[in-house]
C-alpha positions as a printed NumPy array, in Angstrom:
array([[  1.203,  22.284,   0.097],
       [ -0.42 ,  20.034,   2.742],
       [ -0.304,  16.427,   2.416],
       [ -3.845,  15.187,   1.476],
       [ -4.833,  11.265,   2.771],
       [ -7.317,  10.716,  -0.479],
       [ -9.046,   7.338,  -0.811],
       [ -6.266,   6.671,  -3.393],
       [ -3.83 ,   5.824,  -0.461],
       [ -6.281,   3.561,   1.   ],
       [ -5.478,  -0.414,   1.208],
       [ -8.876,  -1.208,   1.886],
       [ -7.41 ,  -2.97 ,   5.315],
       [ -8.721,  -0.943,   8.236],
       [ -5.8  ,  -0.519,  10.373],
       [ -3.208,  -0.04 ,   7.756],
       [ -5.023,   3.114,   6.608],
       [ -5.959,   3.976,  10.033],
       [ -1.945,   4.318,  10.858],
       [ -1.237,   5.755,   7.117],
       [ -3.472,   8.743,   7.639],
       [ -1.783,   9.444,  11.031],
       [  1.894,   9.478,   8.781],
       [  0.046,  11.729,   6.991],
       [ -0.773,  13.903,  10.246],
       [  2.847,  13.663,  11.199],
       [  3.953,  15.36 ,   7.623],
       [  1.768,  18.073,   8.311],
       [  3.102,  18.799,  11.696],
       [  6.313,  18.767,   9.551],
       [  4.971,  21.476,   7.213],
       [  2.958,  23.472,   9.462],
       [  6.829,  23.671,  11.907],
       [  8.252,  25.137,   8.309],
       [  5.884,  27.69 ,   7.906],
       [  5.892,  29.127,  11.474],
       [  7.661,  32.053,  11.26 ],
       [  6.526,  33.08 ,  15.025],
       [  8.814,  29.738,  15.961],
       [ 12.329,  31.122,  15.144],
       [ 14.417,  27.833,  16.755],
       [ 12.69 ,  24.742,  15.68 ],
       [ 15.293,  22.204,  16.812],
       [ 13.73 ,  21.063,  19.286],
       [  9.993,  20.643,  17.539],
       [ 12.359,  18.697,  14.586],
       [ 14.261,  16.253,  16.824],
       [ 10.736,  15.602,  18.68 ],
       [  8.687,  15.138,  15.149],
       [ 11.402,  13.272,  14.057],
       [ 11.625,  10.93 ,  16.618],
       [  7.709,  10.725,  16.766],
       [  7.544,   9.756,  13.07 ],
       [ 10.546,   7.071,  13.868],
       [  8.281,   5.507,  16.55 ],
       [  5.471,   5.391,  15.01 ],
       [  7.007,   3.694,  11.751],
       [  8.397,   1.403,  13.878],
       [  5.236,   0.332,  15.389],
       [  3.48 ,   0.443,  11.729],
       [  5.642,  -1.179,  10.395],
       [  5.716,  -4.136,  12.847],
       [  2.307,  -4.22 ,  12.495],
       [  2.087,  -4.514,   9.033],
       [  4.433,  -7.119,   8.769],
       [  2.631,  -9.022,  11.353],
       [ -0.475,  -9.164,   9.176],
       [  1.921,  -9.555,   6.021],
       [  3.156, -12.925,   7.36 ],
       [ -0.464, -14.154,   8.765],
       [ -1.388, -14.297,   5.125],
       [  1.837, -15.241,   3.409],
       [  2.243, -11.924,   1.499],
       [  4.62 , -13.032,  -1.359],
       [  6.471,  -9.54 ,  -1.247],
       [  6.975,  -9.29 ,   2.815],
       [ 10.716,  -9.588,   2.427],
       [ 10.719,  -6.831,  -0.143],
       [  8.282,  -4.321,   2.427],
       [ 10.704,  -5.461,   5.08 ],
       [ 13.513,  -3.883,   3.343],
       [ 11.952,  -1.133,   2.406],
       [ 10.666,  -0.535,   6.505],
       [ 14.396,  -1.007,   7.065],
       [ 15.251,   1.53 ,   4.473],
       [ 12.983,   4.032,   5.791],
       [ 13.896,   3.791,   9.616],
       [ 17.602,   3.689,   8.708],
       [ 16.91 ,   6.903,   6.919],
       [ 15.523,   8.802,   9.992],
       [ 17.991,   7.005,  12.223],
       [ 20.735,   8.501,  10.143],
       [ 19.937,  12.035,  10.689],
       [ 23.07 ,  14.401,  11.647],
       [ 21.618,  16.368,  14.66 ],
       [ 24.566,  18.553,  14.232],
       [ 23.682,  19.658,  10.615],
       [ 20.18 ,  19.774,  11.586],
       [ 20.651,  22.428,  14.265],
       [ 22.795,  24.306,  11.464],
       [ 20.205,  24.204,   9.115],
       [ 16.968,  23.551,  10.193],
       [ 14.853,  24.642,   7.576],
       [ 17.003,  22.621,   4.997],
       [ 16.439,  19.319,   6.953],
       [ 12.426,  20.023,   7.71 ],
       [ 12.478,  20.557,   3.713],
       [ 15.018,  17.474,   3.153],
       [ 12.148,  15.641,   5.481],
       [  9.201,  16.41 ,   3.821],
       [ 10.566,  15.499,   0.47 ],
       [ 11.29 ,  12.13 ,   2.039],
       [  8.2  ,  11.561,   3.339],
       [  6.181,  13.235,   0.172],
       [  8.038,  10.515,  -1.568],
       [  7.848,   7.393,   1.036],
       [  4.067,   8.164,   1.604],
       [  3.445,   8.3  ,  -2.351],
       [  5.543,   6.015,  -3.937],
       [  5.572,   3.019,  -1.243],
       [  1.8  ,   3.534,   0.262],
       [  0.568,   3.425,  -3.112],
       [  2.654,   0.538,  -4.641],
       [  4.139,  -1.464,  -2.312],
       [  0.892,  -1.308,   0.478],
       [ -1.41 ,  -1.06 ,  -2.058],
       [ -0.05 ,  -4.674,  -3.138],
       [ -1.593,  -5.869,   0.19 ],
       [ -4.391,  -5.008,  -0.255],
       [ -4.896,  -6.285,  -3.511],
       [ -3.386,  -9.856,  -2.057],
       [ -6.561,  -9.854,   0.079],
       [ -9.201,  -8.887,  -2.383],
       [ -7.779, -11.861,  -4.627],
       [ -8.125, -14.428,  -1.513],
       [-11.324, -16.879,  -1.681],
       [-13.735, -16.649,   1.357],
       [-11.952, -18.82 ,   3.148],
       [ -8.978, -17.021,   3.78 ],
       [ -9.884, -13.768,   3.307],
       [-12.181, -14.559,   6.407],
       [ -9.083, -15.289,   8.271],
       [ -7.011, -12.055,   6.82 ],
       [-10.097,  -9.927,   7.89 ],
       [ -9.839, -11.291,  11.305],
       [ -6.097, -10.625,  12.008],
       [ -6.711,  -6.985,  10.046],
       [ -9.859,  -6.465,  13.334],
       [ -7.243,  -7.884,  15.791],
       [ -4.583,  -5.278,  14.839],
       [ -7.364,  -2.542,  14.489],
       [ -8.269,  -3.756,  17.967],
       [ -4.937,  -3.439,  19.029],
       [ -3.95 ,   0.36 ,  17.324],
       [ -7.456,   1.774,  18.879],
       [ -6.756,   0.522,  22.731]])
């Protein structure tokens, strides 16, 4: 099954679910690799999707916590780890085993991400979100600026 990006994943901050629905593209470049049986060797495709998804979590994630510190998130050290976590993860990835068993580390991947883009977009990003809604004018003025300087940023 497809990975859906439903307005229950959204932050309400513009670039972070501009960059969340493109993890969401990346899983289904994951699935659709799994279920193409014309592709018999998908090594290749896996190491490049794999490294793709590593990049762009790097730059989402330094993004994020770029706009987490502008507006003193209380939990940035917490989403920190958790970035950590989640490049460490993909980092750690035996390209040995995954040429051996391909299909077992798309699968192993998916259920990663299924979980990551779940579990963490929904709790720990969704926390952001709610940070701003709870600011008064004031500052939520200047969280809605740095959120258009980042959007500026991810769309040039």
């Amino acid at each position: 099954m497809k990975y859906e990006f439903t307005k229950d994943f959204l932050t309400g901050i513009e670039f972070i679910d501009k960059e969340h629905a493109r993890l969401f593209e990346l899983a289904n470049e994951t699935y659709d690799l799994l279920h193409d049986e014309l592709v018999t060797d998908k090594y290749d495709r896996i190491v490049d999707l794999i490294e793709e998804l590593r990049d762009y979590t790097k730059t989402h994630f330094a993004h994020e916590e770029e706009f987490m510190q502008s507006i003193s998130f209380q939990y940035i050290w917490s989403e920190k780890h958790q970035h950590l976590t989640f490049i460490e993860k993909l980092d750690g990835i035996d390209r040995k085993k995954l040429d051996d068993h391909q299909e077992a580390y798309i699968l192993d991947v998916l259920d990663f991400l299924a979980k990551w883009l779940t579990g963490h977009i929904r709790g720990a990003d969704a926390r952001i979100g709610a940070a701003v809604r709870a600011m008064d004018a004031e500052t939520r003025a200047k969280a809605d600026a740095k959120a258009a300087e980042l959007l500026k940023k991810i769309e040039s």
